[in-house]
Predicted model as a PDB file, atoms N, CA, C, CB and O in Angstrom, pLDDT in the B-factor column:
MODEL        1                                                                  
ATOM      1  N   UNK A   1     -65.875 -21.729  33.424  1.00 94.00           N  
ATOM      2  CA  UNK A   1     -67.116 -22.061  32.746  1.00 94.00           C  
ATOM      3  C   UNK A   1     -67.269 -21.083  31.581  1.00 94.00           C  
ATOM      4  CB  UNK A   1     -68.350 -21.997  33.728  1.00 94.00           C  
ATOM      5  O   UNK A   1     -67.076 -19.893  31.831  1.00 94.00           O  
ATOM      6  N   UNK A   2     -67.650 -21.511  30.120  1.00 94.00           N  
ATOM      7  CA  UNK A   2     -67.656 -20.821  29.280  1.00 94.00           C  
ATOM      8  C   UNK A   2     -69.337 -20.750  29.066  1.00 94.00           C  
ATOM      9  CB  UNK A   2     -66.698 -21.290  28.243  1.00 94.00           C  
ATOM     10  O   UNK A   2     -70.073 -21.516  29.688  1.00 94.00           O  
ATOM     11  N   UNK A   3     -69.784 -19.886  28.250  1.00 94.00           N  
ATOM     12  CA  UNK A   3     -71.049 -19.172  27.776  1.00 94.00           C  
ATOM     13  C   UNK A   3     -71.990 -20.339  27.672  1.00 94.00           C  
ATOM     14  CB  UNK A   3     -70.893 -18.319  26.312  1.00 94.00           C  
ATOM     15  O   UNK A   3     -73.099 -20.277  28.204  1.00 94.00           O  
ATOM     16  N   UNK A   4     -71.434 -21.823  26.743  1.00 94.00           N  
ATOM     17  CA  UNK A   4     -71.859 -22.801  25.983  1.00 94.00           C  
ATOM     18  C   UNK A   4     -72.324 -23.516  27.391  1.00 94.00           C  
ATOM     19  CB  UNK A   4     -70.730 -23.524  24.878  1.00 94.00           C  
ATOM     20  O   UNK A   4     -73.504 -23.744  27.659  1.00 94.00           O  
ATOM     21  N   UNK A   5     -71.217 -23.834  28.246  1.00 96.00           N  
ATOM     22  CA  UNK A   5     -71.466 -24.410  29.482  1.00 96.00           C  
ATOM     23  C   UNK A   5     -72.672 -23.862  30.471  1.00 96.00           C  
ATOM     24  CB  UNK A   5     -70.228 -24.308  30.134  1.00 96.00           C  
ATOM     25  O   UNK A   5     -73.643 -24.474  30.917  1.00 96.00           O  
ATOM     26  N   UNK A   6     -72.331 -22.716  30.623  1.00 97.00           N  
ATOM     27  CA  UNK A   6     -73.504 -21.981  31.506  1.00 97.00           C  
ATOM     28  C   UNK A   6     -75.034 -22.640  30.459  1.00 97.00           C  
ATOM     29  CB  UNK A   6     -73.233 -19.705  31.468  1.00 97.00           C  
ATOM     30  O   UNK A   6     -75.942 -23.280  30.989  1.00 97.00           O  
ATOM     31  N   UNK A   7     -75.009 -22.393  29.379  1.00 97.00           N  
ATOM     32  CA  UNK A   7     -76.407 -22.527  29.286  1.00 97.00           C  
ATOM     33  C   UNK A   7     -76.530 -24.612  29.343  1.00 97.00           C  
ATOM     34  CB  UNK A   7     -77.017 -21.528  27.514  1.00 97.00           C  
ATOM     35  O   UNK A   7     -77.366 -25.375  29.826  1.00 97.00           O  
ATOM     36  N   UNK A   8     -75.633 -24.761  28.817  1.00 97.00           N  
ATOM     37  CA  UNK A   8     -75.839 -26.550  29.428  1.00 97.00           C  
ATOM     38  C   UNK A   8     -76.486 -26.624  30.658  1.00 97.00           C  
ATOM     39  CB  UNK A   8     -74.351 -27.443  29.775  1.00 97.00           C  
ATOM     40  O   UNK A   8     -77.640 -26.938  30.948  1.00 97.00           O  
ATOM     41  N   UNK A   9     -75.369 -26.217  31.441  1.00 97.00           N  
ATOM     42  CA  UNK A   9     -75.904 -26.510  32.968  1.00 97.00           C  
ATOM     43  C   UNK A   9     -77.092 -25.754  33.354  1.00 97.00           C  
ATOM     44  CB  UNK A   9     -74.827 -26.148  34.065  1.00 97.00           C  
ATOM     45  O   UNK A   9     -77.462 -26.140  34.463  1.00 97.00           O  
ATOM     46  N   UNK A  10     -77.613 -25.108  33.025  1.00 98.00           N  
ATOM     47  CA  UNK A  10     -79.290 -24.013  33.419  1.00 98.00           C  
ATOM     48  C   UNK A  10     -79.999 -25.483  32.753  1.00 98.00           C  
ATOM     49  CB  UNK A  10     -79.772 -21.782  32.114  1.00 98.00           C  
ATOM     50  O   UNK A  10     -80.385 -26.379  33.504  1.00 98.00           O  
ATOM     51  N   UNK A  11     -80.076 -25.554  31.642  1.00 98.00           N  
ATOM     52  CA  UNK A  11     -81.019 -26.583  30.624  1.00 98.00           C  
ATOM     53  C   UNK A  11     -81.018 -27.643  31.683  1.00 98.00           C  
ATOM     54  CB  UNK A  11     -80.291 -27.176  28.889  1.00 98.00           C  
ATOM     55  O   UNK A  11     -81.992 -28.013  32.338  1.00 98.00           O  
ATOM     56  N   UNK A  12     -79.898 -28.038  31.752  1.00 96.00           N  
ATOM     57  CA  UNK A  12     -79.678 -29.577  32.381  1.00 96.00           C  
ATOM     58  C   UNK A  12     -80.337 -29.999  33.926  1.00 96.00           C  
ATOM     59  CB  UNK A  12     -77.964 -29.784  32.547  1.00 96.00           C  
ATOM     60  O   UNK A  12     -80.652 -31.099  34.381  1.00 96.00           O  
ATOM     61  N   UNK A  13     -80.392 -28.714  34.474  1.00 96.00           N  
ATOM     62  CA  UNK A  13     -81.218 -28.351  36.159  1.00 96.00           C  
ATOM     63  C   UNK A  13     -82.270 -28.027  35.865  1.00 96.00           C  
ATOM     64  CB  UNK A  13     -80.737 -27.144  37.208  1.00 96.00           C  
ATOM     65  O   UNK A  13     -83.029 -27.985  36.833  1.00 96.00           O  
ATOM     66  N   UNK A  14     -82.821 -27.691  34.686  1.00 96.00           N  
ATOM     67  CA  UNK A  14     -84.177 -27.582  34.237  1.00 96.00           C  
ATOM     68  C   UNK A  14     -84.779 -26.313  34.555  1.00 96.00           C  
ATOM     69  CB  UNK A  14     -84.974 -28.615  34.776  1.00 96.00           C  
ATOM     70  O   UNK A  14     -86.001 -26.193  34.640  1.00 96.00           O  
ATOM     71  N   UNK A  15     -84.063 -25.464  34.713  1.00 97.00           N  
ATOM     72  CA  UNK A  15     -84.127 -23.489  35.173  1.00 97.00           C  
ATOM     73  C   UNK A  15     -84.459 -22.988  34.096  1.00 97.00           C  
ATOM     74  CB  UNK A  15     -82.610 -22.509  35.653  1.00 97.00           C  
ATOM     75  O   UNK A  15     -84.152 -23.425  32.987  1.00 97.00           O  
ATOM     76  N   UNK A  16     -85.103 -22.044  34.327  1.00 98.00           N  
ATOM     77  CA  UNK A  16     -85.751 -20.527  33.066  1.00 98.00           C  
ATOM     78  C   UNK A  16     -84.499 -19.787  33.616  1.00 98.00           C  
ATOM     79  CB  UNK A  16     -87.826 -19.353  33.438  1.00 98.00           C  
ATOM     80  O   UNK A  16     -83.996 -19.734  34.738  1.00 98.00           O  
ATOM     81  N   UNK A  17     -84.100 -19.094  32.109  1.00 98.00           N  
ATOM     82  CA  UNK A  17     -83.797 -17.842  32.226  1.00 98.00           C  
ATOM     83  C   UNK A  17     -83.364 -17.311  33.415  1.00 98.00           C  
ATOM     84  CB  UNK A  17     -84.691 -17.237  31.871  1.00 98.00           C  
ATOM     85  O   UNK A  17     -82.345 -17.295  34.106  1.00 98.00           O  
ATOM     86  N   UNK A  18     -85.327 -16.558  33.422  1.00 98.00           N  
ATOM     87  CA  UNK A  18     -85.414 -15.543  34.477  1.00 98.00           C  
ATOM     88  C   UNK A  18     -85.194 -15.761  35.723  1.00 98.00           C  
ATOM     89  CB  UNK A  18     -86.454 -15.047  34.521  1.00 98.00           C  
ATOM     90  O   UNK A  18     -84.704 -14.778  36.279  1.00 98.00           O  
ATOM     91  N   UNK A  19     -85.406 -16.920  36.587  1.00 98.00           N  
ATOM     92  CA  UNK A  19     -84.843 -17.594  37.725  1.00 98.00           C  
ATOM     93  C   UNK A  19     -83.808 -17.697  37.794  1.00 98.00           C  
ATOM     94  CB  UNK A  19     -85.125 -18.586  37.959  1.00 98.00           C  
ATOM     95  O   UNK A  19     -83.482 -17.670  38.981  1.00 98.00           O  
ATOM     96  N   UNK A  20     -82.518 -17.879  36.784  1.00 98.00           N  
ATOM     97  CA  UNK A  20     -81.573 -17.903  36.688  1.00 98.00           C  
ATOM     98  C   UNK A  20     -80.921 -16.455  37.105  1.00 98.00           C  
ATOM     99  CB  UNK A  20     -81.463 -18.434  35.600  1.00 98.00           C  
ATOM    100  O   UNK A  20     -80.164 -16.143  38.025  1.00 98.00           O  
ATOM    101  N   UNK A  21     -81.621 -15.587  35.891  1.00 98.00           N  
ATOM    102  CA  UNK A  21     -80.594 -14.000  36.143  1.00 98.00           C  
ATOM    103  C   UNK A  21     -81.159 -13.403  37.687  1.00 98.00           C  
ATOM    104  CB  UNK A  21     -81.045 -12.414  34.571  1.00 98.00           C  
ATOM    105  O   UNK A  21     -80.524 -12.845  38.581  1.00 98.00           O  
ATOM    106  N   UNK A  22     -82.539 -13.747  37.602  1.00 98.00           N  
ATOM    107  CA  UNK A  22     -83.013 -12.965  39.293  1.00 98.00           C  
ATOM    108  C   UNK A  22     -82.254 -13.357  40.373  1.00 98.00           C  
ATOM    109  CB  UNK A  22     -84.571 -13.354  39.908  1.00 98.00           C  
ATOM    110  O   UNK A  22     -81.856 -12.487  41.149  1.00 98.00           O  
ATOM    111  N   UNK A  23     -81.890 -14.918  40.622  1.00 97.00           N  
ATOM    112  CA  UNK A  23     -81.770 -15.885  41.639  1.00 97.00           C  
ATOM    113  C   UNK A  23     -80.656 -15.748  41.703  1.00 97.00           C  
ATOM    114  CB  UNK A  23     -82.187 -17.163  41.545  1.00 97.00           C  
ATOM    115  O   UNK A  23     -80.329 -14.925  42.558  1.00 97.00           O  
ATOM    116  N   UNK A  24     -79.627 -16.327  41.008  1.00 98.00           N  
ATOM    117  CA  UNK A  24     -78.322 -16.549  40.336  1.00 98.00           C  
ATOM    118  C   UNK A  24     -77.921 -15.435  40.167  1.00 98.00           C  
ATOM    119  CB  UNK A  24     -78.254 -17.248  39.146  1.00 98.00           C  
ATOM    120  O   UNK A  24     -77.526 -14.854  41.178  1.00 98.00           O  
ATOM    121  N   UNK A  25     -77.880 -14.907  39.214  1.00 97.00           N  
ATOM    122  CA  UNK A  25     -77.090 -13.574  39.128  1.00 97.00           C  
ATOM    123  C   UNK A  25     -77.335 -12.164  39.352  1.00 97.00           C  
ATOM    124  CB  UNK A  25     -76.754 -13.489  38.119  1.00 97.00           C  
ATOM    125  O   UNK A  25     -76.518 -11.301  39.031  1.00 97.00           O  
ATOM    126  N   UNK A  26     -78.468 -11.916  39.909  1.00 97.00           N  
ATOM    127  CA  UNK A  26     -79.062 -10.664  39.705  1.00 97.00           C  
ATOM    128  C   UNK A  26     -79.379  -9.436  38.890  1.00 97.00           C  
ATOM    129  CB  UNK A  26     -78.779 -10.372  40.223  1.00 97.00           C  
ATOM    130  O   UNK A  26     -79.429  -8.211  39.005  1.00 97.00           O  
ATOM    131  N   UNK A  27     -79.541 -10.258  38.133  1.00 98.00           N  
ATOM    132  CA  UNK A  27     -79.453  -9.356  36.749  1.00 98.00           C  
ATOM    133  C   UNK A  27     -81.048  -9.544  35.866  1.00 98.00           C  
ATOM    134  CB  UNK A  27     -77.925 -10.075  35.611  1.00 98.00           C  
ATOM    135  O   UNK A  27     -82.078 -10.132  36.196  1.00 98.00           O  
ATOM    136  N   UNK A  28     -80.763  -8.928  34.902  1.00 97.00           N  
ATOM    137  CA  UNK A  28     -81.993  -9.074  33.799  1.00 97.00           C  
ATOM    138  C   UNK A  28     -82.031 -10.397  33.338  1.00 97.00           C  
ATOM    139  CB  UNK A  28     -81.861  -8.136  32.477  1.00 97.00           C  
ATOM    140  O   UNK A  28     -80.985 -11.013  33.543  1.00 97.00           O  
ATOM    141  N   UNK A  29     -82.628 -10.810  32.963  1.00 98.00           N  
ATOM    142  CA  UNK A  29     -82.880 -11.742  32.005  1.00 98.00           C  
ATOM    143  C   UNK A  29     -81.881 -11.475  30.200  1.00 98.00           C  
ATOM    144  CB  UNK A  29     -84.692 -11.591  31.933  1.00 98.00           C  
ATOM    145  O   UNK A  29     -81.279 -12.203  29.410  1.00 98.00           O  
ATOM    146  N   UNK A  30     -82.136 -10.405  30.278  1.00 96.00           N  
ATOM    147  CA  UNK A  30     -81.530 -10.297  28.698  1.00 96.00           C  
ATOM    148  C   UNK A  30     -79.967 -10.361  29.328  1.00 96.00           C  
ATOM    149  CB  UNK A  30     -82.011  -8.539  27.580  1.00 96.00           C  
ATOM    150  O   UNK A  30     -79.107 -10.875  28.613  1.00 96.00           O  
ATOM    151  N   UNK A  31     -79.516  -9.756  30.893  1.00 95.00           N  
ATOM    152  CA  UNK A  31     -78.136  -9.962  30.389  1.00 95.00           C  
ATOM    153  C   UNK A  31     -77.619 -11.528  30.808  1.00 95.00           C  
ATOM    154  CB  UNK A  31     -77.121  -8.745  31.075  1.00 95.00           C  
ATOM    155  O   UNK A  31     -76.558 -11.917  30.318  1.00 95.00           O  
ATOM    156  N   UNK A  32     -78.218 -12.231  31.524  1.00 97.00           N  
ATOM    157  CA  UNK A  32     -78.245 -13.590  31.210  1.00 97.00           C  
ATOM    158  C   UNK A  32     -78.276 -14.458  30.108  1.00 97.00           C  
ATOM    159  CB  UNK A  32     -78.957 -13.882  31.639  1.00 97.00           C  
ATOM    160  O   UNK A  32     -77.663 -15.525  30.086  1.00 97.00           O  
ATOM    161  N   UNK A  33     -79.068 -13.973  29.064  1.00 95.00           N  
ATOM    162  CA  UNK A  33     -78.768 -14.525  27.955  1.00 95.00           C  
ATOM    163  C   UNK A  33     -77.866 -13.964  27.093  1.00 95.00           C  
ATOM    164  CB  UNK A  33     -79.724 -14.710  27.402  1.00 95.00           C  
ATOM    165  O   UNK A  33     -77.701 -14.587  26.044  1.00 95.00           O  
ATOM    166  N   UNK A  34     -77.021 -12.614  27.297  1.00 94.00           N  
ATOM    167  CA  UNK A  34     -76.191 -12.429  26.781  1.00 94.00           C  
ATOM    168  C   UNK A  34     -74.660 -13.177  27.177  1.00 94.00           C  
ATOM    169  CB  UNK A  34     -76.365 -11.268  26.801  1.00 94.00           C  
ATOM    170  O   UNK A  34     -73.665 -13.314  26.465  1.00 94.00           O  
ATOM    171  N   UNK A  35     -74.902 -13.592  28.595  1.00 95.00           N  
ATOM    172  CA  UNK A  35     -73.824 -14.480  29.509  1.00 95.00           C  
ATOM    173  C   UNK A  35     -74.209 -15.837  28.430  1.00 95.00           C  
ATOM    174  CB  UNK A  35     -74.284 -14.725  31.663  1.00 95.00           C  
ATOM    175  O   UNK A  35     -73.403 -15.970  27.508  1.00 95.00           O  
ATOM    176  N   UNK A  36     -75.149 -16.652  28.466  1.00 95.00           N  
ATOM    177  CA  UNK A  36     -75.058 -17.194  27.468  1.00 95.00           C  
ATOM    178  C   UNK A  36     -74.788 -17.781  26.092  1.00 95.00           C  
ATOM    179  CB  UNK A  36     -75.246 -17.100  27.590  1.00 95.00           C  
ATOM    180  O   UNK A  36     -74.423 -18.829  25.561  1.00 95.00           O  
ATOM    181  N   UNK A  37     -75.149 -16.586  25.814  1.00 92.00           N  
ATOM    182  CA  UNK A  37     -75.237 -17.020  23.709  1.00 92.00           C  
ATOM    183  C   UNK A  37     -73.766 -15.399  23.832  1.00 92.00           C  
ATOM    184  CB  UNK A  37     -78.039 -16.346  22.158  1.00 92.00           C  
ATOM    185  O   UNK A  37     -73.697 -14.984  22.675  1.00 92.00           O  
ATOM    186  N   UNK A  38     -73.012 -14.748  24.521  1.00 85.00           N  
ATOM    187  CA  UNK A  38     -72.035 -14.186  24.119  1.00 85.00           C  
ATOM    188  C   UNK A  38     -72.255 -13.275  22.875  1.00 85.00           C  
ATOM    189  CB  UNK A  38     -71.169 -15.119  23.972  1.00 85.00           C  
ATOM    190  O   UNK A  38     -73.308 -13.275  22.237  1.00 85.00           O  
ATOM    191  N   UNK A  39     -71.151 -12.480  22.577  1.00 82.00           N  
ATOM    192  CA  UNK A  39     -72.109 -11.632  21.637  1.00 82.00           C  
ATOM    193  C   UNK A  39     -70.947 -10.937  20.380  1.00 82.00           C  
ATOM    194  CB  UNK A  39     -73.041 -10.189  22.745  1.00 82.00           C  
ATOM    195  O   UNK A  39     -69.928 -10.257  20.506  1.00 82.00           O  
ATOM    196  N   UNK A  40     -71.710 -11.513  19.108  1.00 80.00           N  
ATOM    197  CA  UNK A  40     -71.233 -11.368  18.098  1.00 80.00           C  
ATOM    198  C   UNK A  40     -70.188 -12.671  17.674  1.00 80.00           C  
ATOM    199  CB  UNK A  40     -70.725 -10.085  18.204  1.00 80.00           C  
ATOM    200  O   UNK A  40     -69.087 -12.658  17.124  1.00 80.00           O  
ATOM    201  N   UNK A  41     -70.899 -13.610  18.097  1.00 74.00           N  
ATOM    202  CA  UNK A  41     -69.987 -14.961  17.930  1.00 74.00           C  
ATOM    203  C   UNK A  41     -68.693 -14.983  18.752  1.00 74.00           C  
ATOM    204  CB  UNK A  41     -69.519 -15.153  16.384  1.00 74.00           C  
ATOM    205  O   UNK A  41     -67.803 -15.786  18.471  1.00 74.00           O  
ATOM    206  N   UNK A  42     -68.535 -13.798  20.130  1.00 84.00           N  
ATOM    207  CA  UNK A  42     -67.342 -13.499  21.138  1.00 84.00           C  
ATOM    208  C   UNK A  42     -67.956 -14.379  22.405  1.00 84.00           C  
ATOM    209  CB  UNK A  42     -67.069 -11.611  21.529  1.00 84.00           C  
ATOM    210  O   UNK A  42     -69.142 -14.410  22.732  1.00 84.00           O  
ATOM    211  N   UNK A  43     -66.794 -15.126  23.076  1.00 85.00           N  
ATOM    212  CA  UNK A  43     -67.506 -15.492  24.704  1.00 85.00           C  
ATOM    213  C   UNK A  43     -67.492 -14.344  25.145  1.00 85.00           C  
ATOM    214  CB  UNK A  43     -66.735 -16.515  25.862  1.00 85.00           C  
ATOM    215  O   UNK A  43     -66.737 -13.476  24.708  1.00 85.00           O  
ATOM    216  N   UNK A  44     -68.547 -14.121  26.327  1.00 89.00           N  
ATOM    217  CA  UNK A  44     -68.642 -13.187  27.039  1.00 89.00           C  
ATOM    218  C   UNK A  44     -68.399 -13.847  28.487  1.00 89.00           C  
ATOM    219  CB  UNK A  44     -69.889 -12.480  26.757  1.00 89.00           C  
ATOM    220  O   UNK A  44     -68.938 -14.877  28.893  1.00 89.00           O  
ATOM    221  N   UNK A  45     -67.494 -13.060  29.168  1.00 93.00           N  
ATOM    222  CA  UNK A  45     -66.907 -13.375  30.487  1.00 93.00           C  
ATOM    223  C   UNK A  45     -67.983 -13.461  31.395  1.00 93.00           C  
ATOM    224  CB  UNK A  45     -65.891 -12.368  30.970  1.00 93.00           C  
ATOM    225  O   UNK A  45     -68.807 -12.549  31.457  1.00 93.00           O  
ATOM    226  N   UNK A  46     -68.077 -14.734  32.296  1.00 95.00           N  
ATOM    227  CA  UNK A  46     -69.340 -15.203  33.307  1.00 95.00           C  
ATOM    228  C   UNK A  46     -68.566 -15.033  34.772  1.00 95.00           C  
ATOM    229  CB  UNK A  46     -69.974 -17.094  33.004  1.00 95.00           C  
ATOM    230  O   UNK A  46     -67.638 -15.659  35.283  1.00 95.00           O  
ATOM    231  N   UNK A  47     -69.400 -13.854  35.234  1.00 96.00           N  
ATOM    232  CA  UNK A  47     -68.219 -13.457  36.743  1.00 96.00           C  
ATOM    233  C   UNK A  47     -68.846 -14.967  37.670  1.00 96.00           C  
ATOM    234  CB  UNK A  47     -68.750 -11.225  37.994  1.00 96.00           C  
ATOM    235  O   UNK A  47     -69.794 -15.752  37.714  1.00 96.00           O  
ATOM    236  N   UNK A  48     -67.371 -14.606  38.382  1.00 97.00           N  
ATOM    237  CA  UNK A  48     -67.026 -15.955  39.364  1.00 97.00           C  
ATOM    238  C   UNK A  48     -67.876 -16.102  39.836  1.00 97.00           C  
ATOM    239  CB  UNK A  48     -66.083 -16.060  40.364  1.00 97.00           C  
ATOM    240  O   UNK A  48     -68.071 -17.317  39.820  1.00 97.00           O  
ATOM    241  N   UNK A  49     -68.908 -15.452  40.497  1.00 97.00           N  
ATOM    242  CA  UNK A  49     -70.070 -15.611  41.540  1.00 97.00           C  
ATOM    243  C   UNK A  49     -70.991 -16.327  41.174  1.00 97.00           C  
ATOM    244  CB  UNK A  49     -70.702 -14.508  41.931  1.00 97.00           C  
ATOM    245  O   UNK A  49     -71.511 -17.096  41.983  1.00 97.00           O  
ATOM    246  N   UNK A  50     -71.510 -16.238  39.599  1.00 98.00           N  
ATOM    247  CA  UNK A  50     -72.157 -16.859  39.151  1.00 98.00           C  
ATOM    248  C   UNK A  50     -71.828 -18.450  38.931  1.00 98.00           C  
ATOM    249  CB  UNK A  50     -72.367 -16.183  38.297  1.00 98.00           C  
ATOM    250  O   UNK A  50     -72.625 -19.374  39.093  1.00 98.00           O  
ATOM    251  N   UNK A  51     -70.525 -18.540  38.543  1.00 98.00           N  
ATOM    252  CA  UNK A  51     -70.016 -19.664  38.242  1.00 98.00           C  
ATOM    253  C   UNK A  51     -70.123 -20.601  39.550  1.00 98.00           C  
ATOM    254  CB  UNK A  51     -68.648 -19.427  37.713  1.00 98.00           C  
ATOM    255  O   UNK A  51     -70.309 -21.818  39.518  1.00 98.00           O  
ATOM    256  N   UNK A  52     -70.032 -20.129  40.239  1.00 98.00           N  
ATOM    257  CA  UNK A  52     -69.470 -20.683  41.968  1.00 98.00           C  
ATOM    258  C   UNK A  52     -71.558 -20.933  42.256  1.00 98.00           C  
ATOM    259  CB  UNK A  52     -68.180 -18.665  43.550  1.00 98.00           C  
ATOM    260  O   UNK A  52     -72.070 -21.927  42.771  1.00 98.00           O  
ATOM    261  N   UNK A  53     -72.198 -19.871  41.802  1.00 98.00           N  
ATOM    262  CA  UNK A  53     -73.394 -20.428  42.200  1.00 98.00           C  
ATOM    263  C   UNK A  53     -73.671 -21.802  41.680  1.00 98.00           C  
ATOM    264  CB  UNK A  53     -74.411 -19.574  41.840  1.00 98.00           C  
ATOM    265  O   UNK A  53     -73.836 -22.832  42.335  1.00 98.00           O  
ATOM    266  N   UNK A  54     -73.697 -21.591  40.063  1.00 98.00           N  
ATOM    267  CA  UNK A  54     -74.830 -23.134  39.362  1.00 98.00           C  
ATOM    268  C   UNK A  54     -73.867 -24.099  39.575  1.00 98.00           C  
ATOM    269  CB  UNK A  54     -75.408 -23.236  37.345  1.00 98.00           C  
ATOM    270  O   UNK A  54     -74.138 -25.128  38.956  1.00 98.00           O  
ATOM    271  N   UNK A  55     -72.901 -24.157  40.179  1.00 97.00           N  
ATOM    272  CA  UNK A  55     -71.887 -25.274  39.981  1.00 97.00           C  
ATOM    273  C   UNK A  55     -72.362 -25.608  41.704  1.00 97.00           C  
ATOM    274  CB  UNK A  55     -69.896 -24.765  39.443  1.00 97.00           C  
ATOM    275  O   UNK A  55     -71.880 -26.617  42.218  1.00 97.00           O  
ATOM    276  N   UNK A  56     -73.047 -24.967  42.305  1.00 98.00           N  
ATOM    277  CA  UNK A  56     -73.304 -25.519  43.795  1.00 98.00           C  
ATOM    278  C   UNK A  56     -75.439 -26.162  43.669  1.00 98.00           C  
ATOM    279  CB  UNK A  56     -72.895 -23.611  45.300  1.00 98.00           C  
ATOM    280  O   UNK A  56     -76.053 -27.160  44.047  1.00 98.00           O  
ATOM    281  N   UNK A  57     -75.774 -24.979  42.994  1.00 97.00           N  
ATOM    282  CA  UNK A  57     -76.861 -25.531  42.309  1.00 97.00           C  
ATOM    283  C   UNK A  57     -76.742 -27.561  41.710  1.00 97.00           C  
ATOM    284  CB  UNK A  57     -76.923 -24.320  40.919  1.00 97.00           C  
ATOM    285  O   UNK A  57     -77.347 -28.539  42.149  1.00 97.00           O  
ATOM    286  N   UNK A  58     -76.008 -27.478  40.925  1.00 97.00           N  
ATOM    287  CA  UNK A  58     -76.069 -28.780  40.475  1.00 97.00           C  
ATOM    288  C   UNK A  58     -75.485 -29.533  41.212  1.00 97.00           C  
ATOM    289  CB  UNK A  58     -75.662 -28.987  39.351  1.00 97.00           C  
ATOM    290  O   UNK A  58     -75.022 -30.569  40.735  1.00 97.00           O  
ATOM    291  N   UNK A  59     -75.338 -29.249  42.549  1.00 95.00           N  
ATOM    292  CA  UNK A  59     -75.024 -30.452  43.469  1.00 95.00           C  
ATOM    293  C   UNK A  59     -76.260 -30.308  44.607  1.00 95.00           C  
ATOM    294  CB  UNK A  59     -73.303 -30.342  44.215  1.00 95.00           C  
ATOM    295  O   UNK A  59     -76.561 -31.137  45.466  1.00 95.00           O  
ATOM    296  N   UNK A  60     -76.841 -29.082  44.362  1.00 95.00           N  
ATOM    297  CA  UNK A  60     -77.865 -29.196  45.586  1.00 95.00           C  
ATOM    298  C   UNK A  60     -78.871 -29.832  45.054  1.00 95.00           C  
ATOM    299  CB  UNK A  60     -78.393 -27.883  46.255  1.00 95.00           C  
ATOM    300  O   UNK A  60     -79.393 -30.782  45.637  1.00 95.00           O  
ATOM    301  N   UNK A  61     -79.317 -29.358  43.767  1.00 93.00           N  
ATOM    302  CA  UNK A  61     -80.665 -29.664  43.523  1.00 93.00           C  
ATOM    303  C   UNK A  61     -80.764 -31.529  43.155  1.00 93.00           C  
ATOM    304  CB  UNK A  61     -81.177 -28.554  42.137  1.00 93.00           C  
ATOM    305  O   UNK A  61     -81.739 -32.126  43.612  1.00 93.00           O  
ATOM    306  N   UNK A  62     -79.886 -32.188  42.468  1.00 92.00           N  
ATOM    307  CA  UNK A  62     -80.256 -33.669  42.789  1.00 92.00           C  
ATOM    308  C   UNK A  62     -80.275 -34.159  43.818  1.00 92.00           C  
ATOM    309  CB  UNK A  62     -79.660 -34.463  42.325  1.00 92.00           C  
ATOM    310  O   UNK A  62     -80.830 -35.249  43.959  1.00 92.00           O  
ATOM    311  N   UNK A  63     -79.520 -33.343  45.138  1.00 92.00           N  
ATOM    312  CA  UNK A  63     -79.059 -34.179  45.836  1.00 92.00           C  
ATOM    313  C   UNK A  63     -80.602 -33.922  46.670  1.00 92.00           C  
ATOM    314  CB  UNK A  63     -77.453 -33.942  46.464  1.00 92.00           C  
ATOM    315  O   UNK A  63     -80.873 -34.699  47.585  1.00 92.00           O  
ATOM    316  N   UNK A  64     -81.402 -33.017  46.380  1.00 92.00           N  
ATOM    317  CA  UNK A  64     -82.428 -32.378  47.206  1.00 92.00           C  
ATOM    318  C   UNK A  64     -83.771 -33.183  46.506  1.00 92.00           C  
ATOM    319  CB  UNK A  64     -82.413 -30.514  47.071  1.00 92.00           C  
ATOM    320  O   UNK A  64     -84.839 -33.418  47.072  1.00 92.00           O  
ATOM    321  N   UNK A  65     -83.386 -33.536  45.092  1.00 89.00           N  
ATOM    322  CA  UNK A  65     -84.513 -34.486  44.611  1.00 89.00           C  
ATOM    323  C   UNK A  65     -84.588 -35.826  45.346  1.00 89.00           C  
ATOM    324  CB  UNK A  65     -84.330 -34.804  43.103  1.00 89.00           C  
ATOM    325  O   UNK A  65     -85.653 -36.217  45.823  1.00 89.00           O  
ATOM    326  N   UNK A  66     -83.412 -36.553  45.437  1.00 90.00           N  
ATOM    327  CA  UNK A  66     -83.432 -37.525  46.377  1.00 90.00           C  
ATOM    328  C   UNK A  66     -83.570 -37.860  47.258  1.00 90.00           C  
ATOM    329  CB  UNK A  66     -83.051 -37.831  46.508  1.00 90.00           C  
ATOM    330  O   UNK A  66     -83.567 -39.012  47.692  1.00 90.00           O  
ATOM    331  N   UNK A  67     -83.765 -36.662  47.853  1.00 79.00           N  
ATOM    332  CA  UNK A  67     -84.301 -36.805  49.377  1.00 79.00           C  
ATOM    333  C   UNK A  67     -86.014 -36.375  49.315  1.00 79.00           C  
ATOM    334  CB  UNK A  67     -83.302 -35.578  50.554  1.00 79.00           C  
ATOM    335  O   UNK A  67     -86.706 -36.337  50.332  1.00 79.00           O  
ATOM    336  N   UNK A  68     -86.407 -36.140  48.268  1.00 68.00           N  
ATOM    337  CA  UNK A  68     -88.109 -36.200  48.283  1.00 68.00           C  
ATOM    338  C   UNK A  68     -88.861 -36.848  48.152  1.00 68.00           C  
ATOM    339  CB  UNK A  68     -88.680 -35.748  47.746  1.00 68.00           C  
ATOM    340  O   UNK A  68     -90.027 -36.470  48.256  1.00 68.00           O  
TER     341      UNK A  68                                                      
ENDMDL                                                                          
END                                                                             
């Protein structure tokens, strides 16, 4: 998953940020958006854990809308 992707998939599950870096990665908010938008026009490397989270995220959370 690259920088561009991570923030697709947050947008696309309809997540802030800050839910994201607290929940998801444990981190700040700013370094979440540095996982994001990468820095100085460089990708910035998104550790596996994270990746392995929103990629389980976007199978839980529709599948959890449909059942409401």
């Amino acid at each position: 998953m690259n920088n561009e992707e991570l923030r697709a998939l947050r947008h696309e599950l309809g997540l802030p940020v800050e839910w994201c870096a607290e929940r998801v990665g444990g981190v700040s908010a700013r370094s979440w958006k540095y996982w994001e938008a990468g820095r100085e026009g460089k990708a910035t490397p998104i550790p596996e854990d994270v990746q392995t989270r929103m990629r389980a995220l976007a199978i839980a959370i529709p599948k959890a809308l449909e059942s409401a």
